[in-house]
N, CA, C and O atoms as a CHARMM CRD file, in Angstrom:
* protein
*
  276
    1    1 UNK  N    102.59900  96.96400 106.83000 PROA 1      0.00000
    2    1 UNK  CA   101.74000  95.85000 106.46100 PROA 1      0.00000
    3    1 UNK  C    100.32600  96.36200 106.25400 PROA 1      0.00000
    4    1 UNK  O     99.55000  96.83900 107.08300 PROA 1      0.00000
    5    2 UNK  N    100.16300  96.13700 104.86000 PROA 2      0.00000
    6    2 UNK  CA    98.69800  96.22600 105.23500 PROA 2      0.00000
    7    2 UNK  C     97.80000  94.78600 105.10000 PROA 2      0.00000
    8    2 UNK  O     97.92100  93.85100 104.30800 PROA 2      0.00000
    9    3 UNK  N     96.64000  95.06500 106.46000 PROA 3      0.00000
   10    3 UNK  CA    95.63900  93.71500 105.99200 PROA 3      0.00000
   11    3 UNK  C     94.35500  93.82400 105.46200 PROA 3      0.00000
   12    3 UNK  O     93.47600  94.61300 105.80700 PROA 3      0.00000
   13    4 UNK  N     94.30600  92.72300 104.34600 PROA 4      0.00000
   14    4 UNK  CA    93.88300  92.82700 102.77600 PROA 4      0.00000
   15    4 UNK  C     92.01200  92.65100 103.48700 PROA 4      0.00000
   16    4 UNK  O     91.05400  92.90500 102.75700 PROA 4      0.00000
   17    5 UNK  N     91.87500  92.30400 104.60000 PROA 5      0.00000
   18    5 UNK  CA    90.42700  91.78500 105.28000 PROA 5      0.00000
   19    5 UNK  C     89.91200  93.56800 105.61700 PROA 5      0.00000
   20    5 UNK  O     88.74200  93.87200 105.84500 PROA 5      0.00000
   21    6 UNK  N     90.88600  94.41500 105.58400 PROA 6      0.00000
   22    6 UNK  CA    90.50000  95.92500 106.11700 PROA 6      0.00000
   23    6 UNK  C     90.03700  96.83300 105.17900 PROA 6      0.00000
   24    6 UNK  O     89.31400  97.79400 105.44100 PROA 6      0.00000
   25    7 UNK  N     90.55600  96.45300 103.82300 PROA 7      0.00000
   26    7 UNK  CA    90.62200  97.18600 102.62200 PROA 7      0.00000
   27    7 UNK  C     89.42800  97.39100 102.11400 PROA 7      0.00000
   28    7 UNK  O     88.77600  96.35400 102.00000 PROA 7      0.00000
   29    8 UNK  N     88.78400  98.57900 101.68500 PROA 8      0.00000
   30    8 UNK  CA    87.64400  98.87900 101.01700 PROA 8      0.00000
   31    8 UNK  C     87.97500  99.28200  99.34600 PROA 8      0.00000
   32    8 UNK  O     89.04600  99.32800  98.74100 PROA 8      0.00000
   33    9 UNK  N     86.39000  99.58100  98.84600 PROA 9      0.00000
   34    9 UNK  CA    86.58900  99.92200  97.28900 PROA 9      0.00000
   35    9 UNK  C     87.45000 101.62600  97.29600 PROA 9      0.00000
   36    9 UNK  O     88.00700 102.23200  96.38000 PROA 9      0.00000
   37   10 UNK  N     87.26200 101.94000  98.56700 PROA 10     0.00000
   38   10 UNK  CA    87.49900 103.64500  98.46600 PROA 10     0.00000
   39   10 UNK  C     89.46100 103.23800  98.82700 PROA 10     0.00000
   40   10 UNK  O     90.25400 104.15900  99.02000 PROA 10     0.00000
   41   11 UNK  N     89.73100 102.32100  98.83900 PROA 11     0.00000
   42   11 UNK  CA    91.42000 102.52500  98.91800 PROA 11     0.00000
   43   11 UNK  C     92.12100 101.82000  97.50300 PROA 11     0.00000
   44   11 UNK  O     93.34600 101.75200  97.41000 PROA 11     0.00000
   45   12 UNK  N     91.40300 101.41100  96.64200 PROA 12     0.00000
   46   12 UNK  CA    91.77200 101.38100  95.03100 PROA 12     0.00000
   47   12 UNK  C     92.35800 102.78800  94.76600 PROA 12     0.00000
   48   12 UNK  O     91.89500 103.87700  95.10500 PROA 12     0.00000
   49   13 UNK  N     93.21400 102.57400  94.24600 PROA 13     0.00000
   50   13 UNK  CA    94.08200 104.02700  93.79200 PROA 13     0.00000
   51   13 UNK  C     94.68800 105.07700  94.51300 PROA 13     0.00000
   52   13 UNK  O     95.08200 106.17800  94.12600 PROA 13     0.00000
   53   14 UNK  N     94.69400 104.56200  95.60100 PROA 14     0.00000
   54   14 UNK  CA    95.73100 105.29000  96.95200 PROA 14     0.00000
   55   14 UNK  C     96.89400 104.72800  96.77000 PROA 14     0.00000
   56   14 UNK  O     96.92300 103.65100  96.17400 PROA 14     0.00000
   57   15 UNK  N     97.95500 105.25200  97.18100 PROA 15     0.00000
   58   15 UNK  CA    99.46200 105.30200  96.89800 PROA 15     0.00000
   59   15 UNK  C     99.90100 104.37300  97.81400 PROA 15     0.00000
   60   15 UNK  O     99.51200 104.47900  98.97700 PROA 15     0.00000
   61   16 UNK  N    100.66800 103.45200  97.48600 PROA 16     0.00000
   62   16 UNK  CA   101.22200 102.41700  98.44400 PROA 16     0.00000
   63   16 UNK  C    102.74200 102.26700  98.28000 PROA 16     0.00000
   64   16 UNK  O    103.26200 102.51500  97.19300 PROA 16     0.00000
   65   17 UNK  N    103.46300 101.86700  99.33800 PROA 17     0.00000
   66   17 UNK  CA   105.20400 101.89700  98.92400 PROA 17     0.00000
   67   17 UNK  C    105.34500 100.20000  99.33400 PROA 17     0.00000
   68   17 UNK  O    104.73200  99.52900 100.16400 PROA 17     0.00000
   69   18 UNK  N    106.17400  99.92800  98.59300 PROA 18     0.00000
   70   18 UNK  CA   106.64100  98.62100  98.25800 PROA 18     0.00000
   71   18 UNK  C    107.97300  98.64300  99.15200 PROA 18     0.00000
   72   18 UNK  O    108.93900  99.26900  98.71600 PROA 18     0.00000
   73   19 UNK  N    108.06700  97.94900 100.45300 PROA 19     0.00000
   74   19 UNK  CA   109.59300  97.89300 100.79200 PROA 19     0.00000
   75   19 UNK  C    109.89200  96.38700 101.00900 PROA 19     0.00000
   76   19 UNK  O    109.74000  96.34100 102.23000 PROA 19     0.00000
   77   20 UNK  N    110.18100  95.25800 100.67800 PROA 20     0.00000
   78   20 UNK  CA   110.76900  94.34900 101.04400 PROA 20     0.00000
   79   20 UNK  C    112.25300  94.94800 101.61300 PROA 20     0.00000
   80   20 UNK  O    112.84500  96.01800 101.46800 PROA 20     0.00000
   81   21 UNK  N    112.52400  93.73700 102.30500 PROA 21     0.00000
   82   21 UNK  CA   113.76200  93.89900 102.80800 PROA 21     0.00000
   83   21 UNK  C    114.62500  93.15000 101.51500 PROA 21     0.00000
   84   21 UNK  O    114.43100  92.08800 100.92200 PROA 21     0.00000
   85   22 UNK  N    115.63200  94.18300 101.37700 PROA 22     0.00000
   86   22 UNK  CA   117.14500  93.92400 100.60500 PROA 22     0.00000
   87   22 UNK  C    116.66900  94.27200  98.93300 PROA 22     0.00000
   88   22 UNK  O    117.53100  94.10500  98.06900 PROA 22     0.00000
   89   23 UNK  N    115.43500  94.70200  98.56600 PROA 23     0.00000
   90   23 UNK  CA   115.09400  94.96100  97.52700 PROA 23     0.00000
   91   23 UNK  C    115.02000  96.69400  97.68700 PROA 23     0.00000
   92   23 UNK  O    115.25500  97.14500  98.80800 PROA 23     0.00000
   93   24 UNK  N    114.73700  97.52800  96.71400 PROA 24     0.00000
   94   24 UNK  CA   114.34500  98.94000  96.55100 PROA 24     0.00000
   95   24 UNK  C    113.21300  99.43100  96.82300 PROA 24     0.00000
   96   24 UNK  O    112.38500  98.85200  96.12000 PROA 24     0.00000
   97   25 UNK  N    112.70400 100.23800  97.50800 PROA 25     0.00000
   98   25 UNK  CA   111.24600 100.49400  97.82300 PROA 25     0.00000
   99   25 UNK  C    111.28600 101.30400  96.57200 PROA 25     0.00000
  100   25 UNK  O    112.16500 101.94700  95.99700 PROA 25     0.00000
  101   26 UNK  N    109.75900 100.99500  96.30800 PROA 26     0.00000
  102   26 UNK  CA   108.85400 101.56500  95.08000 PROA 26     0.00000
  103   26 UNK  C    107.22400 102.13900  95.78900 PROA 26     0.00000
  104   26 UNK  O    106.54700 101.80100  96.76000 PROA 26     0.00000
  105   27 UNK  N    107.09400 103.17600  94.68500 PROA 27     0.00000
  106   27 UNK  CA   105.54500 103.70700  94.96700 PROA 27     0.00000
  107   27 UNK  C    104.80600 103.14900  93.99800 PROA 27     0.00000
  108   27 UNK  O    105.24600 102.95500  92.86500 PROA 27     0.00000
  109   28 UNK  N    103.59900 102.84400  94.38100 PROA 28     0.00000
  110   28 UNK  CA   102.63900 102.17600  93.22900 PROA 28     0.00000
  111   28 UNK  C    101.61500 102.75100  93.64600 PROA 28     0.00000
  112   28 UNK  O    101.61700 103.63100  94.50700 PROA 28     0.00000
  113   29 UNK  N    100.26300 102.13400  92.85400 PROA 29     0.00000
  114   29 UNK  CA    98.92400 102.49000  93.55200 PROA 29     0.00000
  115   29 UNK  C     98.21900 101.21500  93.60100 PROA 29     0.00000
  116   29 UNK  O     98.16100 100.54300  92.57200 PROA 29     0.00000
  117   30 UNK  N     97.58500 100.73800  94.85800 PROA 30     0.00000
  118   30 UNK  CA    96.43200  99.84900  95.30800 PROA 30     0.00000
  119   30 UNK  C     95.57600 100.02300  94.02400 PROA 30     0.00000
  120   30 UNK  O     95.08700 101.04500  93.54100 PROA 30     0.00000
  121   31 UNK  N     95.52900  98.54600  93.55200 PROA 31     0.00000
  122   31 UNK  CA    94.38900  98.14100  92.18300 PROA 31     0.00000
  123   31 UNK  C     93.43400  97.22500  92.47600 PROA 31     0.00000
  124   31 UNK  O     92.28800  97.25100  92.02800 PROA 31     0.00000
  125   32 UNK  N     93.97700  96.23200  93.38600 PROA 32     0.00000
  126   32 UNK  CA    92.71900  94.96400  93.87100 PROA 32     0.00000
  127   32 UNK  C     93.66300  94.65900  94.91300 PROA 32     0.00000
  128   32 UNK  O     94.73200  95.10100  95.33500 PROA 32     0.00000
  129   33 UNK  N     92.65100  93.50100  95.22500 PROA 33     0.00000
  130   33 UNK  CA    93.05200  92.40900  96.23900 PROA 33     0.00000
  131   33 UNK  C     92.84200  91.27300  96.75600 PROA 33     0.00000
  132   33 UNK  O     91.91700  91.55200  97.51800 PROA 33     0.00000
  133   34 UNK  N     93.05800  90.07200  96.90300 PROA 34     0.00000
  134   34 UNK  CA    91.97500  88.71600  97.17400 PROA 34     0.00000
  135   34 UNK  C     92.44700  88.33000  99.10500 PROA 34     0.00000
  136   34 UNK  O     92.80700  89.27200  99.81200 PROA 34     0.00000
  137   35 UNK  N     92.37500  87.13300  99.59000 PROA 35     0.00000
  138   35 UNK  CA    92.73600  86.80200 100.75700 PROA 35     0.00000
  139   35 UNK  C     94.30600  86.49400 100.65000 PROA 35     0.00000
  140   35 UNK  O     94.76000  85.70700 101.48100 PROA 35     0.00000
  141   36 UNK  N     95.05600  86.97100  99.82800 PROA 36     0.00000
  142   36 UNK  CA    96.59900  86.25100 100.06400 PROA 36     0.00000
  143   36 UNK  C     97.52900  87.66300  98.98500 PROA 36     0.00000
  144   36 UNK  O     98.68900  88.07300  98.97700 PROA 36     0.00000
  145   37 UNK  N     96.61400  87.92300  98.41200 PROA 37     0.00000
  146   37 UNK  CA    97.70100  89.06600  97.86800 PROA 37     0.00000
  147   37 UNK  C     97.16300  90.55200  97.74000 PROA 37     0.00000
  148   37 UNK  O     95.95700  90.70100  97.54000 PROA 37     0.00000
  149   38 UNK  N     97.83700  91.45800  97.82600 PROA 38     0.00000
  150   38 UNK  CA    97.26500  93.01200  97.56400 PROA 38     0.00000
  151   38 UNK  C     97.96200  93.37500  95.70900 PROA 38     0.00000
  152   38 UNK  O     99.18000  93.37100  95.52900 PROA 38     0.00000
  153   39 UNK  N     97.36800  93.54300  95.00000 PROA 39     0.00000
  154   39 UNK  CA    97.70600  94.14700  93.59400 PROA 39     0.00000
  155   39 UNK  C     97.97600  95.52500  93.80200 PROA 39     0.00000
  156   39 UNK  O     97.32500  96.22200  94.58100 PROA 39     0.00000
  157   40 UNK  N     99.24900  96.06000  92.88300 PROA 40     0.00000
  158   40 UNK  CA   100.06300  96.90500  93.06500 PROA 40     0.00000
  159   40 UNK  C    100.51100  97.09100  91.59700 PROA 40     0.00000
  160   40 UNK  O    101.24000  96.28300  91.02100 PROA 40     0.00000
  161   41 UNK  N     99.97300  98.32400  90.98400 PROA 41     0.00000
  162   41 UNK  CA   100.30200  99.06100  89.71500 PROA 41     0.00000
  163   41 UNK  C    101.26400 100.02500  90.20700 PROA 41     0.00000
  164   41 UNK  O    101.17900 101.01000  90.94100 PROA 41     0.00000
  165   42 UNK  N    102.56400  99.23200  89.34800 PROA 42     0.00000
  166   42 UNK  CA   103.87500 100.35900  89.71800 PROA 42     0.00000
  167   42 UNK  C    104.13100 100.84500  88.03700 PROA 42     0.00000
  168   42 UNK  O    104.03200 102.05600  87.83900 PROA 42     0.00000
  169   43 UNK  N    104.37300 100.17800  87.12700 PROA 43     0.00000
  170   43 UNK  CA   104.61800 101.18100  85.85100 PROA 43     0.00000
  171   43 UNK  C    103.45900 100.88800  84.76200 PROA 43     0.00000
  172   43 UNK  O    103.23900 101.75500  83.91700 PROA 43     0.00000
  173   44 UNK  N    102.66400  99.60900  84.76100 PROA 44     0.00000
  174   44 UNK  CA   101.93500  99.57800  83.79900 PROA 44     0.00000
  175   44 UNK  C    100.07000  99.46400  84.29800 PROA 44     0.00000
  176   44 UNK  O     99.53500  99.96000  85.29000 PROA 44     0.00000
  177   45 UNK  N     99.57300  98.80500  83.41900 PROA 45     0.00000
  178   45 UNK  CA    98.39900  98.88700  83.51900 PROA 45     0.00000
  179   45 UNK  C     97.62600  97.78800  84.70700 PROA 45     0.00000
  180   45 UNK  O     96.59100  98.03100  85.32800 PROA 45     0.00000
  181   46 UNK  N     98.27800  96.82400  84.77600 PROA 46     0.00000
  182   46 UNK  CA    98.19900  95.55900  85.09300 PROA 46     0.00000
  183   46 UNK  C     98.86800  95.43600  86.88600 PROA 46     0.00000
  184   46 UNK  O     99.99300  95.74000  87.28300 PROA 46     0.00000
  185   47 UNK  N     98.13600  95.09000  87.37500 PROA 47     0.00000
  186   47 UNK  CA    98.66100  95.23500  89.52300 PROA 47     0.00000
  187   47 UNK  C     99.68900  93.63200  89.28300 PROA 47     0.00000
  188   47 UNK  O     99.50500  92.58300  88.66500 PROA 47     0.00000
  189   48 UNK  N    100.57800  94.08200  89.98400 PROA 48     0.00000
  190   48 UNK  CA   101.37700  92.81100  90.85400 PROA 48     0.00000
  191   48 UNK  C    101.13700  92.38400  91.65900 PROA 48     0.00000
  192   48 UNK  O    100.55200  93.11300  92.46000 PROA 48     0.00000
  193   49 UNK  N    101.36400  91.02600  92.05500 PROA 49     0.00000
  194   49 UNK  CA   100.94900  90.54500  93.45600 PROA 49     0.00000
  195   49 UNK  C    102.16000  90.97800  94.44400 PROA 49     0.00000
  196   49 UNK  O    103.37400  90.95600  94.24200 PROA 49     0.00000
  197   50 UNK  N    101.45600  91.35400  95.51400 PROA 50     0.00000
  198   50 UNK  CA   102.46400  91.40200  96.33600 PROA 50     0.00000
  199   50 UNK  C    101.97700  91.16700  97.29300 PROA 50     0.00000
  200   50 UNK  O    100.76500  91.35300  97.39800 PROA 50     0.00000
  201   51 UNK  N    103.07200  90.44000  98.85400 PROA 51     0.00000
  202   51 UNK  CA   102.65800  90.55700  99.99200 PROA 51     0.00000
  203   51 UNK  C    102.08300  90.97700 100.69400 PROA 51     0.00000
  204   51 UNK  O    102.37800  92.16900 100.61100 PROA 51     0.00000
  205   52 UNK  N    101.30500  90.86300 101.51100 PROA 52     0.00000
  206   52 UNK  CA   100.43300  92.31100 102.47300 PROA 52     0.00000
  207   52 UNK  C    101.84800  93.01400 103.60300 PROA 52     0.00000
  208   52 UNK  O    101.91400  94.14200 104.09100 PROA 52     0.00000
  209   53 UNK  N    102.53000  92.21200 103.69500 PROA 53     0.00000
  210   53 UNK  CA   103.92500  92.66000 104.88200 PROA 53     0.00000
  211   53 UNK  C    105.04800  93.29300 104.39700 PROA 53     0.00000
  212   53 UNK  O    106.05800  93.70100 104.97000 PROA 53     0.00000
  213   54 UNK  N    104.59200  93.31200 102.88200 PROA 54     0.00000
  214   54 UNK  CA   105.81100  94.45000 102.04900 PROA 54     0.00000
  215   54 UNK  C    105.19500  95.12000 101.59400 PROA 54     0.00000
  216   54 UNK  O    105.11400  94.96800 100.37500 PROA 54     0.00000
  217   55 UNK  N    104.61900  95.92200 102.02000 PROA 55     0.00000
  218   55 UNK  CA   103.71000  97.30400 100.97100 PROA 55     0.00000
  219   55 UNK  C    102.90700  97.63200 102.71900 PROA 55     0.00000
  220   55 UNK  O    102.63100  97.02300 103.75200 PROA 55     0.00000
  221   56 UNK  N    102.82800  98.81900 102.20000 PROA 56     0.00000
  222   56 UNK  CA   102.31600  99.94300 103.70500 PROA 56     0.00000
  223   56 UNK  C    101.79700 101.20400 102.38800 PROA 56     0.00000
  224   56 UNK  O    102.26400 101.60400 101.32100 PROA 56     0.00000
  225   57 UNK  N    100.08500 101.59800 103.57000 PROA 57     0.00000
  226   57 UNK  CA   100.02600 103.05200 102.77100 PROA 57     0.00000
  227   57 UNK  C    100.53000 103.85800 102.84200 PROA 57     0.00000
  228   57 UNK  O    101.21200 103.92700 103.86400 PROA 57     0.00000
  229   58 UNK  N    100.60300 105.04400 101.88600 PROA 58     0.00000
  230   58 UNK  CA   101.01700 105.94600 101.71200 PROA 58     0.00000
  231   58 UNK  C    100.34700 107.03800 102.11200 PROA 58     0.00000
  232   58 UNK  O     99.25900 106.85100 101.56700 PROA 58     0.00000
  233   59 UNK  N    100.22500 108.47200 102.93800 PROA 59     0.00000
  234   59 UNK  CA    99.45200 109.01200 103.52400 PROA 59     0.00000
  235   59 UNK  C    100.63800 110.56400 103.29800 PROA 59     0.00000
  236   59 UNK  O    101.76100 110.84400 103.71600 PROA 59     0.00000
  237   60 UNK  N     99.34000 111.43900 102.17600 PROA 60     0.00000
  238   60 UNK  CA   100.04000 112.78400 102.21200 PROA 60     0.00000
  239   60 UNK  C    101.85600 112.74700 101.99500 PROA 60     0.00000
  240   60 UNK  O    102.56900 113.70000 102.30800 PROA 60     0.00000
  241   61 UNK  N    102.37700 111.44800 101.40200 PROA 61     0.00000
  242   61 UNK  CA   104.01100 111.12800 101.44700 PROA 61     0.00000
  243   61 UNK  C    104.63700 110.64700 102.29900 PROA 61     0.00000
  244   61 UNK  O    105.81300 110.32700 102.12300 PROA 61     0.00000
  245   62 UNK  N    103.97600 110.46900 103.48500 PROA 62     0.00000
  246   62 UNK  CA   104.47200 109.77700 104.86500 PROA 62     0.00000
  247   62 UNK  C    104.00500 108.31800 104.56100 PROA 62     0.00000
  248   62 UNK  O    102.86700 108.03700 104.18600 PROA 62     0.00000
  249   63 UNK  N    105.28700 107.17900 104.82300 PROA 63     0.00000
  250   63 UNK  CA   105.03000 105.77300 104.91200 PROA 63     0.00000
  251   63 UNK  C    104.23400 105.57200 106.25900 PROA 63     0.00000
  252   63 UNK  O    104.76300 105.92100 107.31400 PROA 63     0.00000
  253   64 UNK  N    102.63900 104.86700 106.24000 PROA 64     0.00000
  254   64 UNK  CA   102.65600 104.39200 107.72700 PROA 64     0.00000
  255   64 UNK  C    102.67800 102.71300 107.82600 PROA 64     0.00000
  256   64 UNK  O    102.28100 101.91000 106.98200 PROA 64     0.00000
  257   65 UNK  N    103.13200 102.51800 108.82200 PROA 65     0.00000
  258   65 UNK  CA   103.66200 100.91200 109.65600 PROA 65     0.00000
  259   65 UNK  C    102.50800 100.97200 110.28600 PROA 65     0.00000
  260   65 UNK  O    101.60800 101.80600 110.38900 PROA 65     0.00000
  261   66 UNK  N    102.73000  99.87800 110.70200 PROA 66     0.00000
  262   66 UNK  CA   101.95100  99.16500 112.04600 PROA 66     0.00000
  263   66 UNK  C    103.04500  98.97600 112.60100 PROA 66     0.00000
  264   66 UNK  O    104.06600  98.66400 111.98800 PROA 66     0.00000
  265   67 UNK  N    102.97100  99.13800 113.80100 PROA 67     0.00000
  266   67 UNK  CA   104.14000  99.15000 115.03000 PROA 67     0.00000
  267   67 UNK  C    103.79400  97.39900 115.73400 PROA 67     0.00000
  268   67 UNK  O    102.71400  97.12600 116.25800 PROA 67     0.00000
  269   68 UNK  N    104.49700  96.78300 115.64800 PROA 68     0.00000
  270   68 UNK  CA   104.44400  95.08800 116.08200 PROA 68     0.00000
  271   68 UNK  C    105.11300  95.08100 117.34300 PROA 68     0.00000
  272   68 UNK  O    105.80200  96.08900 117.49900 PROA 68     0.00000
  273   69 UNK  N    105.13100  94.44800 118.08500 PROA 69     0.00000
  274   69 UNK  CA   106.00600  93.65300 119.65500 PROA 69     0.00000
  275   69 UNK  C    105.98400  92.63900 119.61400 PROA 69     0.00000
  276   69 UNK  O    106.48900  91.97400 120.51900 PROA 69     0.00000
């Protein structure tokens, strides 16, 4: 998960993975973001909206989580 209140201009174009559950994880890159969605350029020019609880950064190729209880 990432939260969209943490995000700076310096994480535009960092690598993010897309995992919903029961869908395919995808790599994209962080393009924007408002209070309800993170934008996510996976093949074209243009970001998707996506959840903040299905997409996690990407770090050196390692997915990181937030660990929840």
């Amino acid at each position: 998960m990432i939260e969209p209140s943490k995000l700076t201009d310096k994480d535009i174009g960092r690598n993010v993975i897309y995992h919903r559950e029961f869908c395919n994880r995808q790599v994209g890159q962080l393009s924007s973001w408002n209070d309800r969605y993170i934008f996510v350029r996976f093949k074209g020019p243009n970001g998707e909206a996506c959840e903040p609880a299905d997409i996690s950064l990407e770090i050196s190729g390692v997915m990181i989580r937030e660990h929840r209880e």
